[in-house]
C-alpha positions in Angstrom: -3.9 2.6 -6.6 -4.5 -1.3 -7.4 -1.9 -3.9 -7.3 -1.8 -7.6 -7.2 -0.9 -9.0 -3.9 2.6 -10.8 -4.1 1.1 -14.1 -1.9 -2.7 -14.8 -4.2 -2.1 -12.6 -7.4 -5.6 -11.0 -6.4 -5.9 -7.4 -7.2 -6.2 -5.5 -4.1 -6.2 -1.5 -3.3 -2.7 0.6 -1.8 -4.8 1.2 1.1 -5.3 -2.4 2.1 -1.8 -3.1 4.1 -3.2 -6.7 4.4 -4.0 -8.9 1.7 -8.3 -9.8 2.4 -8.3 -13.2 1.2 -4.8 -14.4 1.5 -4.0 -12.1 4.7 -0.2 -11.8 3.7 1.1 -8.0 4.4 2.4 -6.1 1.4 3.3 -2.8 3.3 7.0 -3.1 1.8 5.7 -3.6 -2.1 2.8 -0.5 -1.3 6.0 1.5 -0.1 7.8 0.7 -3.1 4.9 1.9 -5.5 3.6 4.8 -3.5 6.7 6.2 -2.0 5.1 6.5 1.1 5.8 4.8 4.2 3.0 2.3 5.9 1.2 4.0 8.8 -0.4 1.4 11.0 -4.2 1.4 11.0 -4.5 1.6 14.4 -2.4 4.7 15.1 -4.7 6.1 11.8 -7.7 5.5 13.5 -6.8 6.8 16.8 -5.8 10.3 15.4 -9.4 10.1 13.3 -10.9 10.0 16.7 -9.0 12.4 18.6 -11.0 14.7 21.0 -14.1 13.3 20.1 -16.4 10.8 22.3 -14.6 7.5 21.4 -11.1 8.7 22.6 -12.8 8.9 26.1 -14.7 5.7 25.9 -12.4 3.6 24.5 -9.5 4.5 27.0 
């Protein structure tokens, strides 16, 4: 979904937590329009990874 960010009125995706140009967070408005609740990116990114040759590298 697209939204305008609430700090530079840019129109940005739901999957972007933080704003690209204006770097101001906006997980609270995405949880308000989605209805889901903000997973960080790391945490995402480390379950992508799980049991593959990153996870043991990047330890």
């Amino acid at each position: 979904m697209i939204f305008n960010c609430l700090g530079c009125g840019v129109s940005i995706s739901s999957n972007r937590h933080n704003c690209p140009y204006c770097k101001k967070n906006n997980a609270e408005s995405i949880t308000m329009l989605t209805g889901k609740t903000a997973v960080q990116e790391k945490t995402q990114w480390r379950e992508r990874v799980k049991g593959t040759i990153l996870s043991y590298v990047l330890r």
